[in-house]
C-alpha positions in Angstrom: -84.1 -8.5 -93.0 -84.7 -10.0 -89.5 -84.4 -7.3 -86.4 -81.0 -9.0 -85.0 -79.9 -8.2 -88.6 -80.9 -4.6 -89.0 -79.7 -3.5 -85.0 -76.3 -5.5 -85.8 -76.2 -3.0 -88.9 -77.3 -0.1 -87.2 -74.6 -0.8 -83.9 -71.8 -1.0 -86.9 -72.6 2.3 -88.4 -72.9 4.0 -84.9 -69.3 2.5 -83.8 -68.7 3.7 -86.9 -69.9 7.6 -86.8 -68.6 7.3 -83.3 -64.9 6.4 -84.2 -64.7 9.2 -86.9 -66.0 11.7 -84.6 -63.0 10.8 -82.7 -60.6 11.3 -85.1 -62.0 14.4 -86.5 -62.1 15.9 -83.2 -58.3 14.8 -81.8 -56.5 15.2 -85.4 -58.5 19.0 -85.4 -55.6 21.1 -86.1 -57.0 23.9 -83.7 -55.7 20.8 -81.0 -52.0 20.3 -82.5 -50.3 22.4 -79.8 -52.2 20.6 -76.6 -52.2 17.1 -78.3 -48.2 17.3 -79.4 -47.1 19.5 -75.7 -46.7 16.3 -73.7 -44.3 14.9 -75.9 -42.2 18.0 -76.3 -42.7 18.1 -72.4 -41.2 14.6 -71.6 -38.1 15.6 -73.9 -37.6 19.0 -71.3 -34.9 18.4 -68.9 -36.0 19.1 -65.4 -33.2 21.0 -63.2 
């Protein structure tokens, strides 16, 4: 295994850990209040 090989393999995992700590960290159900808010917020009339 050349070096371009093993640094393209080791870039893929790291996007990799890197997009599931995203996901673990936004779909955290400790966050389901602020993350749905805006939503509910847009729907408010303002008067």
């Amino acid at each position: 295994m050349s070096f371009a090989e093993t640094a393209y393999t080791f870039f893929t995992f790291s996007l990799a850990a890197v997009m599931a700590g995203i996901m673990v960290y936004y779909f955290n159900p400790k966050r389901k209040k602020e993350v749905e808010e805006p939503k509910y917020r847009m729907l408010r009339d303002d008067q």
